[in-house]
The first five atom37 places (N, CA, C, CB, O) and aatype in JSON, in Angstrom:
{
  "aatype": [20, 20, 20, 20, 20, 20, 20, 20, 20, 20, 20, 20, 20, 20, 20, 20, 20, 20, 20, 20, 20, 20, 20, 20, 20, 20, 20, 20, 20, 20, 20, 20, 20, 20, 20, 20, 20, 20, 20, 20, 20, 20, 20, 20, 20, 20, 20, 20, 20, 20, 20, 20, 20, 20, 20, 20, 20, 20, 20, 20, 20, 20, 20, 20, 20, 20, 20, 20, 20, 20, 20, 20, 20, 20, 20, 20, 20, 20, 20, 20, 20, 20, 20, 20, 20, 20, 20, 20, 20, 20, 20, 20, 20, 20, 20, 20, 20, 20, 20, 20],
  "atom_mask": [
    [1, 1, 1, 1, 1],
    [1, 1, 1, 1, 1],
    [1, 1, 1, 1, 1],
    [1, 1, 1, 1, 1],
    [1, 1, 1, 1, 1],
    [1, 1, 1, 1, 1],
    [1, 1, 1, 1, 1],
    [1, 1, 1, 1, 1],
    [1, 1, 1, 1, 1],
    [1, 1, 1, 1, 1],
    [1, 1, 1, 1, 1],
    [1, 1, 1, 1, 1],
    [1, 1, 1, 1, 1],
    [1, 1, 1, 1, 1],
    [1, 1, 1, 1, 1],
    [1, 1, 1, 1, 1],
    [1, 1, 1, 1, 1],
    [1, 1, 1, 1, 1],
    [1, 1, 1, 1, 1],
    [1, 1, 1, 1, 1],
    [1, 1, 1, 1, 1],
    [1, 1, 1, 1, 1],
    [1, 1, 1, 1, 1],
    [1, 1, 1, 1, 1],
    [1, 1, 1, 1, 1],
    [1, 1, 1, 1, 1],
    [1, 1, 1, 1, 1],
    [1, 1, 1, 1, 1],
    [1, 1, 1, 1, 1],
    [1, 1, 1, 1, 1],
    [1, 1, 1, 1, 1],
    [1, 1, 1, 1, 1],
    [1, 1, 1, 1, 1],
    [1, 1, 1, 1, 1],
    [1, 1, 1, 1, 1],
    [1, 1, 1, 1, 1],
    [1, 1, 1, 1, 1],
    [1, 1, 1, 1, 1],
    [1, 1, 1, 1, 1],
    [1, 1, 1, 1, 1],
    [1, 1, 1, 1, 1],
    [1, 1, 1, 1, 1],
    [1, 1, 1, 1, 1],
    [1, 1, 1, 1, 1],
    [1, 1, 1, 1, 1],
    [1, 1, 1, 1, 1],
    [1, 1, 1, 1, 1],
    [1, 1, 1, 1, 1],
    [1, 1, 1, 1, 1],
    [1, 1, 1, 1, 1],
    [1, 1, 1, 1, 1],
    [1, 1, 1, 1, 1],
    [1, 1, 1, 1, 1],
    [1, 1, 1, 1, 1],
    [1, 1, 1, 1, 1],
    [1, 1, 1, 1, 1],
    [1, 1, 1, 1, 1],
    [1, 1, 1, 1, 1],
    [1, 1, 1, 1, 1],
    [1, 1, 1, 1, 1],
    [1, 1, 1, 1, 1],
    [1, 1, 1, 1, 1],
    [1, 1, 1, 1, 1],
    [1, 1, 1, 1, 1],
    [1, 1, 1, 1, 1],
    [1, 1, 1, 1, 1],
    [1, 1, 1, 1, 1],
    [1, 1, 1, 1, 1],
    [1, 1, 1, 1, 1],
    [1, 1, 1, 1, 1],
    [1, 1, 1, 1, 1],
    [1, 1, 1, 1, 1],
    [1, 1, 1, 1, 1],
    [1, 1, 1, 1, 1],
    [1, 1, 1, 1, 1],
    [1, 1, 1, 1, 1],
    [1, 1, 1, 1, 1],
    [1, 1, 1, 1, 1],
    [1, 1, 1, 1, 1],
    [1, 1, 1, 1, 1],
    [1, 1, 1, 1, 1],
    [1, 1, 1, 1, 1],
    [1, 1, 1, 1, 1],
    [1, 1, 1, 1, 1],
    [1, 1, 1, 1, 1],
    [1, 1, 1, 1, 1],
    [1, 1, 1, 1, 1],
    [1, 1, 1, 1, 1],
    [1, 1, 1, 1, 1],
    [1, 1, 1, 1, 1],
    [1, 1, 1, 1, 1],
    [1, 1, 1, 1, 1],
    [1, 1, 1, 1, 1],
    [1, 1, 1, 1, 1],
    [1, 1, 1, 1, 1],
    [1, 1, 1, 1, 1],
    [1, 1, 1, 1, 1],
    [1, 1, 1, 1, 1],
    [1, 1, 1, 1, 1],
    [1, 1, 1, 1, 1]
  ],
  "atom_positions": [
    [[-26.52, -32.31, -36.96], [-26.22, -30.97, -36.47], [-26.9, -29.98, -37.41], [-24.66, -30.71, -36.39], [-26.8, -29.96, -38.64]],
    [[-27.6, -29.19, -36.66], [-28.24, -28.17, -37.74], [-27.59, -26.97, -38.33], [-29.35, -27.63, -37.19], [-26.64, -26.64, -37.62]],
    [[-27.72, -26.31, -39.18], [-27.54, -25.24, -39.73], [-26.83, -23.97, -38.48], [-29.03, -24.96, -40.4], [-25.77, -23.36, -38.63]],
    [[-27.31, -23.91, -37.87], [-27.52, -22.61, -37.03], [-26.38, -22.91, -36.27], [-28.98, -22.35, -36.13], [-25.4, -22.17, -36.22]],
    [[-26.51, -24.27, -35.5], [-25.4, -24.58, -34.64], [-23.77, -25.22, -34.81], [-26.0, -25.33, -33.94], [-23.04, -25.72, -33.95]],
    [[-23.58, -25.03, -35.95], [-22.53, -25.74, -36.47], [-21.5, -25.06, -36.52], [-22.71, -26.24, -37.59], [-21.58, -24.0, -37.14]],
    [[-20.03, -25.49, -35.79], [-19.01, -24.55, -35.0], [-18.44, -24.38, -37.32], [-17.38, -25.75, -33.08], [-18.18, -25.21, -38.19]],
    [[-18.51, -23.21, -37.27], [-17.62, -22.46, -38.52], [-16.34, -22.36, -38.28], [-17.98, -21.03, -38.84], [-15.92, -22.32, -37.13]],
    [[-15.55, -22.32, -39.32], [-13.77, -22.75, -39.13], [-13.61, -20.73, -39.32], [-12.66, -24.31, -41.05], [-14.09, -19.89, -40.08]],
    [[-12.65, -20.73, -38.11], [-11.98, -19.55, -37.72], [-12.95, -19.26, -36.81], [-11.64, -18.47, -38.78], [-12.6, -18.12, -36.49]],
    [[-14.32, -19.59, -35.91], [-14.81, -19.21, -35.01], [-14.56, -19.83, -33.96], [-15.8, -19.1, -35.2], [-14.83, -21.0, -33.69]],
    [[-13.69, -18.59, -32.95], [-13.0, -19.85, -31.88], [-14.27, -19.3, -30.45], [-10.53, -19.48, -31.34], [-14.88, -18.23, -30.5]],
    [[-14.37, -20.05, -29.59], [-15.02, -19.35, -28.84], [-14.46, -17.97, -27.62], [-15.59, -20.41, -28.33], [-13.31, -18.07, -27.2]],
    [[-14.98, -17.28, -27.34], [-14.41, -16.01, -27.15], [-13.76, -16.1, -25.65], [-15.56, -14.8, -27.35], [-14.36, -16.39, -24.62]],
    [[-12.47, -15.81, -25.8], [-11.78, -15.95, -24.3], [-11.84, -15.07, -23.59], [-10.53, -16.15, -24.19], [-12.14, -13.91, -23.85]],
    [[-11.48, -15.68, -22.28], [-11.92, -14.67, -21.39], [-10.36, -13.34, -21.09], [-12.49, -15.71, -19.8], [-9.19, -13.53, -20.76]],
    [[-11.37, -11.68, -21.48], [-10.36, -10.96, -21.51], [-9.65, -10.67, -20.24], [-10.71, -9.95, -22.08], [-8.72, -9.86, -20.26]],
    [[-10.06, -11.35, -18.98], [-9.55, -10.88, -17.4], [-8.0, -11.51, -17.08], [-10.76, -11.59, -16.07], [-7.7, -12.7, -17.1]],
    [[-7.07, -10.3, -16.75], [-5.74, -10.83, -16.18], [-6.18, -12.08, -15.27], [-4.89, -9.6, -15.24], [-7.22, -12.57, -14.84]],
    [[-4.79, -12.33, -15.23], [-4.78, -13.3, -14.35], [-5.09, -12.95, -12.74], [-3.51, -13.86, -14.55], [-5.67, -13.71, -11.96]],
    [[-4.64, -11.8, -12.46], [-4.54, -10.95, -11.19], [-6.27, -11.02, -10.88], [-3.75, -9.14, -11.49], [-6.7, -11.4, -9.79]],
    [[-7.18, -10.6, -12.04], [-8.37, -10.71, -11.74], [-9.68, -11.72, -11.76], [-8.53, -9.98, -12.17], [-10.84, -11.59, -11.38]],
    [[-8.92, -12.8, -12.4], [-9.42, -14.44, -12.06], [-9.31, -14.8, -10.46], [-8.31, -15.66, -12.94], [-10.26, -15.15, -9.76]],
    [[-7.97, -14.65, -10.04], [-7.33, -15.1, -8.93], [-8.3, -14.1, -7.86], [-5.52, -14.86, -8.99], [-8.38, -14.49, -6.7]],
    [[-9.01, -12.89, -8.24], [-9.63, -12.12, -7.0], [-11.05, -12.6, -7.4], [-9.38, -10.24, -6.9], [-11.66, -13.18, -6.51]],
    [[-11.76, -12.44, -8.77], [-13.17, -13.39, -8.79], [-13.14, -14.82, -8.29], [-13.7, -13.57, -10.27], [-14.25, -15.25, -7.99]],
    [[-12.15, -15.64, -8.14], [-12.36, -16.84, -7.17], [-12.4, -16.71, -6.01], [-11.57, -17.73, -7.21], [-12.84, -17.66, -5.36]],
    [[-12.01, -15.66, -5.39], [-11.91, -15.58, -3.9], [-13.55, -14.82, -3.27], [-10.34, -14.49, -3.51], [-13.92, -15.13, -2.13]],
    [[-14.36, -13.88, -4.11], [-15.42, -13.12, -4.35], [-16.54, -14.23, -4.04], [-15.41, -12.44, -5.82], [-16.85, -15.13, -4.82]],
    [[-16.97, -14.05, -3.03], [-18.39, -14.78, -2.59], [-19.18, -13.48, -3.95], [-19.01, -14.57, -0.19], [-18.93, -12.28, -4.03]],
    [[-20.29, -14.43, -4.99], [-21.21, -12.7, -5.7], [-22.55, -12.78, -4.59], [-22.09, -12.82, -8.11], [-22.96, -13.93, -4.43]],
    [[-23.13, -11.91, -3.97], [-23.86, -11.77, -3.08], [-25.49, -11.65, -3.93], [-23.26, -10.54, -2.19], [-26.45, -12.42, -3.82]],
    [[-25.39, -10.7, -4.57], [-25.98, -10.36, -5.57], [-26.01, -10.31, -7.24], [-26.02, -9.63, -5.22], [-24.93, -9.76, -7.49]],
    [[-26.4, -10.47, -8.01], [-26.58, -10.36, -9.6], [-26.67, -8.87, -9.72], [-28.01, -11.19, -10.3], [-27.08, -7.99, -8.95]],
    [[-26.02, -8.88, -11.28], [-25.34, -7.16, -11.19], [-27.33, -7.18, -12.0], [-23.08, -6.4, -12.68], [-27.88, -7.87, -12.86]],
    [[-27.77, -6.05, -11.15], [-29.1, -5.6, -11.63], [-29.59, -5.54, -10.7], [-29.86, -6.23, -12.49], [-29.78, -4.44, -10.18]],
    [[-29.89, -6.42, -10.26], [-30.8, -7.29, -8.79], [-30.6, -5.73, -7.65], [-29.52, -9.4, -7.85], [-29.66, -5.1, -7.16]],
    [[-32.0, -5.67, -7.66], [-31.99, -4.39, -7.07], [-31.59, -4.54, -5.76], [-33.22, -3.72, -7.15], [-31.28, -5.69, -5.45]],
    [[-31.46, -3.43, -4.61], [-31.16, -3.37, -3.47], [-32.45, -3.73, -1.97], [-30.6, -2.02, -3.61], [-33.65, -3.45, -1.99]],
    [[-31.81, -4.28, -1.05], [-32.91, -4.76, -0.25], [-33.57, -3.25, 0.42], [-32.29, -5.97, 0.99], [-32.82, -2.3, 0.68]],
    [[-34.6, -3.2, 0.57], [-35.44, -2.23, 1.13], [-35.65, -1.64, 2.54], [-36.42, -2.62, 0.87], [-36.07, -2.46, 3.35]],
    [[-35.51, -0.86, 2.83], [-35.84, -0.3, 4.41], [-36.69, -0.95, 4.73], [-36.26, 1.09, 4.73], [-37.25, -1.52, 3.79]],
    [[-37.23, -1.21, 6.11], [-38.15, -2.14, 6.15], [-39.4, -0.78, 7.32], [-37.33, -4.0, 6.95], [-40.55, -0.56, 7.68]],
    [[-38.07, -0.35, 7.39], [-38.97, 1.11, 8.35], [-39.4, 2.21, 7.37], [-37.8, 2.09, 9.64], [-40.45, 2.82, 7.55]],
    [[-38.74, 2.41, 6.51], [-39.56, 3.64, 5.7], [-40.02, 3.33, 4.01], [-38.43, 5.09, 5.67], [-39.64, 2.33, 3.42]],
    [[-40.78, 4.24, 3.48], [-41.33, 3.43, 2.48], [-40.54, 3.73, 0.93], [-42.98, 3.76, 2.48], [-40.91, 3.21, -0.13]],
    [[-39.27, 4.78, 1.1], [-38.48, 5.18, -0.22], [-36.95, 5.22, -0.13], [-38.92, 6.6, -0.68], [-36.18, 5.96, -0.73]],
    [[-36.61, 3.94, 1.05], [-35.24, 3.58, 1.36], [-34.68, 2.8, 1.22], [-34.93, 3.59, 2.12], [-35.59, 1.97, 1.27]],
    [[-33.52, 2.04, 1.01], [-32.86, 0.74, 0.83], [-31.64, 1.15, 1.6], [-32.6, 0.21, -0.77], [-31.16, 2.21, 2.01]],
    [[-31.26, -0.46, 1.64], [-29.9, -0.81, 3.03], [-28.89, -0.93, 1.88], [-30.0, -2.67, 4.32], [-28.77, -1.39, 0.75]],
    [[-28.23, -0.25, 2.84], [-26.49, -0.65, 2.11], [-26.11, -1.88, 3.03], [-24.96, 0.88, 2.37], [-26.22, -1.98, 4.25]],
    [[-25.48, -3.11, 1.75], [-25.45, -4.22, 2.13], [-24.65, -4.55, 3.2], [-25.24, -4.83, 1.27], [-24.81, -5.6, 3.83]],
    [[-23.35, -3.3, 3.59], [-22.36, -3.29, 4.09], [-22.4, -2.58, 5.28], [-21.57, -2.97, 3.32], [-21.43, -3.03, 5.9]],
    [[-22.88, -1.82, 5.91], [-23.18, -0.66, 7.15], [-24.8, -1.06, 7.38], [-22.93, 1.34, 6.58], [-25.16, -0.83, 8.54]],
    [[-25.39, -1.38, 6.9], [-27.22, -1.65, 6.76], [-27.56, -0.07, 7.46], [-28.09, -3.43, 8.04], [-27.99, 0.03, 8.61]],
    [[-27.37, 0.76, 6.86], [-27.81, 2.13, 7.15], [-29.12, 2.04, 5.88], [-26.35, 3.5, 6.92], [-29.12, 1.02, 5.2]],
    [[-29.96, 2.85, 5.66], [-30.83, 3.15, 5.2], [-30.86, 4.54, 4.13], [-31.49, 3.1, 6.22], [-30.83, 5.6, 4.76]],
    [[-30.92, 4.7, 2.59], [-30.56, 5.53, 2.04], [-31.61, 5.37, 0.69], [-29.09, 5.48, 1.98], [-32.24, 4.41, 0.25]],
    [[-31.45, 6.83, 0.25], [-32.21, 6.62, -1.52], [-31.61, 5.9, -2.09], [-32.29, 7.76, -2.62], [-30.51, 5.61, -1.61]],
    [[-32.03, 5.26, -3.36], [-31.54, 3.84, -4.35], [-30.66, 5.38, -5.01], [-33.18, 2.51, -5.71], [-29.48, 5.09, -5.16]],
    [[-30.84, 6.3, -5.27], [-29.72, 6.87, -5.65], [-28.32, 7.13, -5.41], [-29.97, 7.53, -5.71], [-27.34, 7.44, -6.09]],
    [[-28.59, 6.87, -4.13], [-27.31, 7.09, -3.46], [-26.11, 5.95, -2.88], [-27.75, 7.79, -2.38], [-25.15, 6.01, -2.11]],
    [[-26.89, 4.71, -3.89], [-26.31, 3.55, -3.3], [-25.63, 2.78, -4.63], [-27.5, 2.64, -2.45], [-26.45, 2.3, -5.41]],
    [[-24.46, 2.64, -4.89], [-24.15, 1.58, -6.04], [-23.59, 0.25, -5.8], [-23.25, 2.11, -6.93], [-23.22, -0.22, -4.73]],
    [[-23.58, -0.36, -7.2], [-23.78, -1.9, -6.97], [-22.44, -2.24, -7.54], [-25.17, -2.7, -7.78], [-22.07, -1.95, -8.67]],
    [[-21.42, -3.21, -6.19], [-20.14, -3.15, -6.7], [-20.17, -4.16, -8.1], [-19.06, -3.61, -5.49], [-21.15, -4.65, -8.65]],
    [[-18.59, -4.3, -8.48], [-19.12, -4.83, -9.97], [-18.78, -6.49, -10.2], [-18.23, -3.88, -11.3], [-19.02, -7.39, -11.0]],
    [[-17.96, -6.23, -8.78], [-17.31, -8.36, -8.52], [-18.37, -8.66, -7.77], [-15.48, -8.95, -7.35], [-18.83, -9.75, -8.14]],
    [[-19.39, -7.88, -6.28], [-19.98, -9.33, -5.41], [-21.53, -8.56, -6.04], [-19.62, -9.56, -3.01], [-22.48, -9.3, -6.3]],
    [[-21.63, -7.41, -6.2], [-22.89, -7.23, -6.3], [-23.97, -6.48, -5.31], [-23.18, -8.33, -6.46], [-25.11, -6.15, -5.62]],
    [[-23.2, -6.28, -3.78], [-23.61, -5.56, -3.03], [-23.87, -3.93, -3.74], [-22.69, -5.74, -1.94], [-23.42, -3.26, -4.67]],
    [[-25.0, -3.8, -2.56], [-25.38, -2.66, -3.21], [-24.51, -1.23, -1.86], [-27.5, -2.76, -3.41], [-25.13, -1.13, -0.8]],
    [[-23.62, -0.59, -1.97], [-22.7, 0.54, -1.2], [-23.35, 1.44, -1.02], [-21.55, 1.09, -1.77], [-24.13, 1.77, -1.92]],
    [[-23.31, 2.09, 0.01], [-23.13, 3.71, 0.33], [-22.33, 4.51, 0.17], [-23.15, 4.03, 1.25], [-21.26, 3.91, 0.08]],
    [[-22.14, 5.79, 0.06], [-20.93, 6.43, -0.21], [-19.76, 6.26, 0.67], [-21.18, 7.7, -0.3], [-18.59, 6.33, 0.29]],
    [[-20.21, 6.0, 2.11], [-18.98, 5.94, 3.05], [-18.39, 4.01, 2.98], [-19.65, 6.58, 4.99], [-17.52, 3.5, 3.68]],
    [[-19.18, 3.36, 1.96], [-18.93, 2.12, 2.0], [-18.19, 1.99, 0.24], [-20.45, 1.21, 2.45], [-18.03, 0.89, -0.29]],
    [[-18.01, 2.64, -0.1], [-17.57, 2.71, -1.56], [-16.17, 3.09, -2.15], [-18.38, 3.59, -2.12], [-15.62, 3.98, -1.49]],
    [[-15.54, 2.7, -3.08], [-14.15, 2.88, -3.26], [-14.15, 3.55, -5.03], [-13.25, 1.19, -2.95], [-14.93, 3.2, -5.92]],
    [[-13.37, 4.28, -5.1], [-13.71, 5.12, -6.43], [-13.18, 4.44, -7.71], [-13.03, 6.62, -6.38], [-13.54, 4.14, -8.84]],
    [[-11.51, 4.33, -6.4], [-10.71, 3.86, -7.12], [-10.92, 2.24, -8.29], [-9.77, 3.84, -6.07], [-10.94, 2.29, -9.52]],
    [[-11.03, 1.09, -7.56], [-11.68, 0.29, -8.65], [-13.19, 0.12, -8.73], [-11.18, -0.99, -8.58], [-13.51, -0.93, -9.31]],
    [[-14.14, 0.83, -8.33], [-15.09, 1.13, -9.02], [-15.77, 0.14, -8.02], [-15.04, 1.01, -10.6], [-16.81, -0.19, -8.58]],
    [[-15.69, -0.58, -6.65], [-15.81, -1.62, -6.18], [-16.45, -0.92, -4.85], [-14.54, -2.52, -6.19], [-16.54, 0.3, -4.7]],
    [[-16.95, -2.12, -3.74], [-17.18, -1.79, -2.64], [-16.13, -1.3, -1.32], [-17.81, -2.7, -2.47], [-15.47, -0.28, -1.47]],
    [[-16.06, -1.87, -0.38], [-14.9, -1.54, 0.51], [-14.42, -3.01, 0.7], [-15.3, -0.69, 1.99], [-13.21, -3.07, 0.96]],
    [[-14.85, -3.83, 0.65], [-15.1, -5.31, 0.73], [-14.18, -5.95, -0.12], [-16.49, -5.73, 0.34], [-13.18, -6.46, 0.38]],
    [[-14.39, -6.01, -1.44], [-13.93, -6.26, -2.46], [-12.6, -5.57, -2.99], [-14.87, -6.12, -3.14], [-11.75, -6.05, -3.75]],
    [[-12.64, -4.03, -2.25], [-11.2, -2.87, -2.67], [-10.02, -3.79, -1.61], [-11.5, -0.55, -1.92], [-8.8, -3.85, -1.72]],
    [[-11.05, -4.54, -0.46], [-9.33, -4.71, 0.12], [-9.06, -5.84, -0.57], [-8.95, -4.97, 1.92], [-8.23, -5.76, -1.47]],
    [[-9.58, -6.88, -0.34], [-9.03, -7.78, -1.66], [-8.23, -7.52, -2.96], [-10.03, -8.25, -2.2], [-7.45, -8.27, -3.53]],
    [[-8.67, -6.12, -3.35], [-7.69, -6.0, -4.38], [-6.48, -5.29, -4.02], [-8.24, -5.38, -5.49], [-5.44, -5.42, -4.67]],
    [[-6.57, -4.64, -3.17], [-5.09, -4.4, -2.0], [-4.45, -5.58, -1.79], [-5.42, -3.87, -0.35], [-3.34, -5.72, -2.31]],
    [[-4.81, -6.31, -1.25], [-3.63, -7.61, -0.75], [-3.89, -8.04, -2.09], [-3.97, -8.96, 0.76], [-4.88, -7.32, -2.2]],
    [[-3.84, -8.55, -3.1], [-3.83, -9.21, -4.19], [-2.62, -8.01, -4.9], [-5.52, -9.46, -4.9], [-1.7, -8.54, -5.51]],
    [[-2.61, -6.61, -4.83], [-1.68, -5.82, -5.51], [-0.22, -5.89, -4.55], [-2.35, -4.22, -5.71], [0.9, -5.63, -4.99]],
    [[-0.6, -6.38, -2.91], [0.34, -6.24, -2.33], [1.27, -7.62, -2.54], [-0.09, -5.84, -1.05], [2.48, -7.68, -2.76]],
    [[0.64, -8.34, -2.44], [1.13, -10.02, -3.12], [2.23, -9.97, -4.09], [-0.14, -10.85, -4.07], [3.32, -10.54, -4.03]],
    [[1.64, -8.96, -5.25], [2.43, -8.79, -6.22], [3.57, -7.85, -6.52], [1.76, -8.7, -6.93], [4.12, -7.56, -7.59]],
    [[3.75, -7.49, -5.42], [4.44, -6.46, -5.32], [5.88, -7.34, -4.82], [3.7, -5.28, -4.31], [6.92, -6.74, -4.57]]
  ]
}
């Protein structure tokens, strides 16, 4: 075992910080996309991309990338509240309603 790779005492490996509530909704999360992985392109105009969810056609500005599947949203496809798509927000509705 070399130098570099050799597990050091008190280095545990780093756990994962996600409730349980949010394991239980990333298993259910098809990821569609890789968080980066840009958005698919209009195929009709030459400075547009599809929202993954409505396939309407919009500036890459105006479109964000949820943070569980990776789709890329429109504003009328977007949820503020967890920062997610519309897709993914209801999932976390019935997962809050579960627990309720």
């Amino acid at each position: 075992m070399t130098l570099w790779k050799k597990n050091w005492p008190g280095k545990a490996a780093p756990k994962s910080k996600d409730s349980p509530v949010l394991r239980e909704i990333k298993k259910e999360i098809v990821v569609m996309r890789k968080q980066g992985e840009p958005p698919g392109k209009d195929p009709h105009s030459f400075a547009q991309y599809m929202c993954d969810l409505c396939s309407t056609p919009h500036p890459v500005s105006e479109l964000r990338q949820c943070v569980l599947c990776g789709r890329w949203a429109c504003e009328a496809c977007w949820k503020d509240e967890c920062y997610t798509c519309k897709s993914c927000s209801g999932l976390i509705k019935i997962h809050q309603l579960k627990g309720e």
